[in-house]
N, C-alpha and C positions, 0 to 999 in steps of 0.2 A: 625598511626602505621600500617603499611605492616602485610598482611597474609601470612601465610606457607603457600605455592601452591602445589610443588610435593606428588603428590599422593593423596592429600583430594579429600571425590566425591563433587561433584557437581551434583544440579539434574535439571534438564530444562523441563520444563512443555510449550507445544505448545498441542493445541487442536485437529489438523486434519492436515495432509498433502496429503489429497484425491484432493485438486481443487489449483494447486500450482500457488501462487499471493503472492506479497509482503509480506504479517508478515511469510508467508515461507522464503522467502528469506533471512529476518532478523531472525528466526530461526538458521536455518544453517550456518549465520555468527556467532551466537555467541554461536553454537556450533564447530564451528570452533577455535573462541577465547581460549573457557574454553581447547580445546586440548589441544590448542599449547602453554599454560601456567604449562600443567601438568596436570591438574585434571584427575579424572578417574569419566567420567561424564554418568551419569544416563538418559533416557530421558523419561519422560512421556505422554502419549498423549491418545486418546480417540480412535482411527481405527487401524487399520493393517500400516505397510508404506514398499512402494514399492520403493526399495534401488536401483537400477536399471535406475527407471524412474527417480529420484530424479538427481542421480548422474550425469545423461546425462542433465540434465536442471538446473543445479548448479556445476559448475567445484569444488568450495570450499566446497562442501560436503565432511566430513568425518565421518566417523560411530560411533554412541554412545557406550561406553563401556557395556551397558545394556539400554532394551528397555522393557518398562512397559505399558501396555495398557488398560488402567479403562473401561470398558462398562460404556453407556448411551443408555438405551435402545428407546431413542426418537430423533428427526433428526431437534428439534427445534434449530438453530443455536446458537443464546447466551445466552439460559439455560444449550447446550452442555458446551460454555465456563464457565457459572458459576459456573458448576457441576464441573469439574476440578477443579478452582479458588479453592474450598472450600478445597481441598488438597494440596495448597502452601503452607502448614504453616510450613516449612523446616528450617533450617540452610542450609546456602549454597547453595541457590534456587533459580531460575531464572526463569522468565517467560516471553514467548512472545505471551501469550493469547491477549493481549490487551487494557485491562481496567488493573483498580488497582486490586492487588491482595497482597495474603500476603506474598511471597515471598520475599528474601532477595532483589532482584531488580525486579522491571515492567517496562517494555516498550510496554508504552503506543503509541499505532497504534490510537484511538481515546479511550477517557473516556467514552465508552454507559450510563453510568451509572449517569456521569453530562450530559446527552444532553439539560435538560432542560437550565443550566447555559450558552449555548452559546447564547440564549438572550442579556446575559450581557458584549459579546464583538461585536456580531453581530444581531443585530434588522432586519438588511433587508433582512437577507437570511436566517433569524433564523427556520422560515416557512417553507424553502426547506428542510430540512433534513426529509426524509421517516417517520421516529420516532414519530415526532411531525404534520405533513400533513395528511397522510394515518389513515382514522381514527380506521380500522383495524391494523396495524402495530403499534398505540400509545395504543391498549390496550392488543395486546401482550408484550411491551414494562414494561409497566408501572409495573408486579409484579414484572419482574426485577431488575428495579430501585432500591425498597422496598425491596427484598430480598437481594441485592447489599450491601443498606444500612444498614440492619439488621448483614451479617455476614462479610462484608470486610472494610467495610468505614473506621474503626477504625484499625489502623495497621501502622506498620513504615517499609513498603517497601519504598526502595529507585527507586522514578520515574524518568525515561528516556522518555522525551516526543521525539515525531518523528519532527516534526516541531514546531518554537516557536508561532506558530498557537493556537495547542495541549498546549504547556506551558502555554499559555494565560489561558485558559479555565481551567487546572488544580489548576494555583497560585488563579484565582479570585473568585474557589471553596473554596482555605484553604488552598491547598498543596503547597509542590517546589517541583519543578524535574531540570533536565539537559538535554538539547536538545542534542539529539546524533543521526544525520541524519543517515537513512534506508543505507545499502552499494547500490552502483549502479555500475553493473559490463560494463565495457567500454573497459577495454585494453585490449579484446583479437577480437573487431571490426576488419572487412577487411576494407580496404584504403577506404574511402571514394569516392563515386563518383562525380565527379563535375559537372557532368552533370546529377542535378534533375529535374523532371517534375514538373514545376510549377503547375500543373494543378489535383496532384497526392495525395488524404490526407489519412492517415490513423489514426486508434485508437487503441492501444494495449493493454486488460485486457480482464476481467472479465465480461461474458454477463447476466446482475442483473438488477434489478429493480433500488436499490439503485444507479449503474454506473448513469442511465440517457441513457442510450444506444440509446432507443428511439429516444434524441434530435438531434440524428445521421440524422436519417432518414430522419426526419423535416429539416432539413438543405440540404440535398442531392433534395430532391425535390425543392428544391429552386434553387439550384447551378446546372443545367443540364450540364455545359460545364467542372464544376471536376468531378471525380472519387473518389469516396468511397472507401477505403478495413476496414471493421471490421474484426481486426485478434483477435479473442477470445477464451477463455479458459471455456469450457461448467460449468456452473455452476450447480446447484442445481436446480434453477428451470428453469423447460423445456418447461413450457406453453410459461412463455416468450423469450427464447433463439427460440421457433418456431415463433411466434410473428416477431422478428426481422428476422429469416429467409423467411416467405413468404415476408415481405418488401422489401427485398433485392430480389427477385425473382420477384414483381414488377416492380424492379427501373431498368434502365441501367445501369445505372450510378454508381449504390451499389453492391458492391461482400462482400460477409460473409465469413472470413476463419476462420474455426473452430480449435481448438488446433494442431496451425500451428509447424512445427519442428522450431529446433533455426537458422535452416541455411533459411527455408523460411523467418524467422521475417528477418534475416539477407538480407536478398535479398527486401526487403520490406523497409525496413529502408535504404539500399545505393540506393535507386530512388526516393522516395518519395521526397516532397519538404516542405510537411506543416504535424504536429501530432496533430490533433483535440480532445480535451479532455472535453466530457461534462458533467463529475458528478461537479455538483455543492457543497461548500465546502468540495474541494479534501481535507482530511488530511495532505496528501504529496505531492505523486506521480511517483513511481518508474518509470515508462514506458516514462514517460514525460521526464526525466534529462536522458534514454535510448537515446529516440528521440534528444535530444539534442545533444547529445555527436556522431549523425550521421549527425548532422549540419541540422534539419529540425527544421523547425522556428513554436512554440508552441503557439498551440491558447486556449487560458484559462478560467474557467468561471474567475470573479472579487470578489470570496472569496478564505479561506480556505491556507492552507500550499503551495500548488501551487503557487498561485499569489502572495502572501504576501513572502515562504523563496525561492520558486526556480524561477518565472520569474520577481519578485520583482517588480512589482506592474507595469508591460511594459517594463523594462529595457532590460530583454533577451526576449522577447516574447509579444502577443496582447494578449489583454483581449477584453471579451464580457459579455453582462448583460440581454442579449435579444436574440430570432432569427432575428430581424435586424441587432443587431449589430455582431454578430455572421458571418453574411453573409458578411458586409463588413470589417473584421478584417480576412476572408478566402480571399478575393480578394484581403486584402494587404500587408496581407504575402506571396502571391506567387510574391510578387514584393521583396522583402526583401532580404539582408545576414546580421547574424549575429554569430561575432566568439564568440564561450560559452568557448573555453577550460580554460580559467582564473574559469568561473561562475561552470562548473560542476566538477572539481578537486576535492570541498569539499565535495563532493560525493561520494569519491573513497571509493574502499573494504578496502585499507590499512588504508586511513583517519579512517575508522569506527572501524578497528584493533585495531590501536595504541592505540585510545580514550578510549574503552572499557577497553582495556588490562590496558592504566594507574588508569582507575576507580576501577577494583576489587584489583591490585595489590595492592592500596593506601586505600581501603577500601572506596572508594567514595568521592568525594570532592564538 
């Protein structure tokens, strides 16, 4: 049964648009959705948001009809999002916090909250994930969990996982959801250059602990004859965002560009030859099907939503499991061409439109 859309609000809970990376991106597409369906949509969030900066680094931004902003007076990241989570309990609510929440829909970027449960689809790289490794970060983790448990676990929001990665890990917790890939903006790329530098790699996100960012480095001092660029977006923490800056003031070979404009990523992506990505199980990976869609041949760890739904297991791209194999999976993609435009279409903003818009319109399927 169809819902009346003209004019009901809608309300969209995202946690912070201060450090802008993918669950922003999917943000604003599906406040872009709920517009252009009709709603008169609410948004909630936890900081200030600067409409400005937004709007220039998201062309599909359009403004919420009201903008509500909860204080947290602490800057612990996913007690930030939990704190929110606990005011989904809405009709007509949407959220792209991350985890489950009670909201009318989640879309789920990763489940923090089962991390233990990716044991049960991945054993060998169950270890890498920060949560569970870091024995400081597994016992900030853990009240989490347990608070997670206590007030959200039980709820009938409907999940949208981001890759069938994330659905795995969801269904063999208890749940279902529907894979409803991240949008990835590409058609408004300049022509491509055909003449890349084989020799030229870069990395496009977020400078975190979590990324792996470091394994950059480690590989660069391996590889003296490529060229490095970390184009990254300052994060939170600064000790190691310096970290990886004096590295790069070591190397020759390594340049750090810090919250590069869209026309430098631009100019970065039509040269380059190879997009080196090494947080190990990537959930997704917006920056990577970017890289693609400028024909640069994508070197992957061998877990996670990356390998598995975007370069499907070596078909568009190499994988690595190791800094050996790492290094020569760099040396043989600059040998390589491969055409994606078949592979990242199901990527597009409109793909991720239509999908959503027939999900609420139908009431979910």
């Amino acid at each position: 049964m169809k819902i009346e859309l003209q004019n009901q609000d809608f309300t969209l809970f995202h946690h912070s648009f201060e450090v802008l990376g993918g669950s922003e991106r999917v943000a604003i597409a599906v406040l872009n959705v709920l517009k252009s369906l009709g709603f008169r949509v609410k948004l909630i969030t936890l900081t200030s948001i600067d409409k400005d900066k937004i709007k220039k680094w998201d062309e599909n931004f359009v403004e919420p009809d009201e903008i509500i902003i909860k204080k947290f007076p602490f800057k612990f990241g996913i007690y930030r999002a939990l704190f929110l989570s606990l005011y989904t309990g809405l009709p007509n609510s949407f959220s792209t916090i991350g985890d489950i929440t009670r909201s009318t829909y989640s879309y789920i970027h990763f489940p923090w909250s089962l991390t233990d449960n990716l044991k049960l689809i991945d054993d060998k790289y169950y270890k890498s994930e920060p949560y569970i490794s870091n024995k400081k970060l597994r016992m900030y983790y853990i009240p989490y969990k347990y608070m997670h448990r206590l007030f959200l676990s039980k709820n009938k929001s409907k999940l949208l996982a981001n890759s069938n990665w994330t659905r795995k890990i969801l269904e063999i917790s208890g749940y279902s959801a529907t894979v409803l890939y991240p949008p990835v903006y590409f058609n408004s790329r300049k022509t491509i250059n055909k003449k890349k530098d084989p020799n030229l790699i870069i990395y496009i996100g977020r400078i975190s602990p979590e990324k792996n960012v470091n394994f950059i480095v480690d590989v660069a001092k391996r590889l003296n004859e490529f060229k490095f660029v970390i184009i990254g977006a300052s994060g939170r923490d600064k000790e190691y965002i310096n970290s990886i800056k004096r590295a790069s003031e070591s190397l020759d070979n390594l340049t750090l560009k810090l919250d590069a404009t869209k026309d430098e990523i631009d100019k970065y992506l039509s040269v380059a030859k190879i997009y080196f990505h090494p947080k190990i199980n990537e959930h997704f990976g917006i920056s990577i099907v970017e890289a693609m869609a400028s024909q640069l041949i994508p070197v992957i760890h061998k877990s996670g939503g990356a390998w598995y739904d975007i370069v499907e297991e070596g078909k568009y791209g190499i994988g690595y499991d190791s800094l050996e194999t790492a290094i020569d999976a760099i040396k043989e993609a600059s040998k390589m061409e491969i055409d994606f435009s078949d592979k990242i279409a199901q990527f597009s903003f409109n793909v991720f439109k239509e999908k959503l818009s027939r999900i609420i319109e139908n009431g979910y399927y």
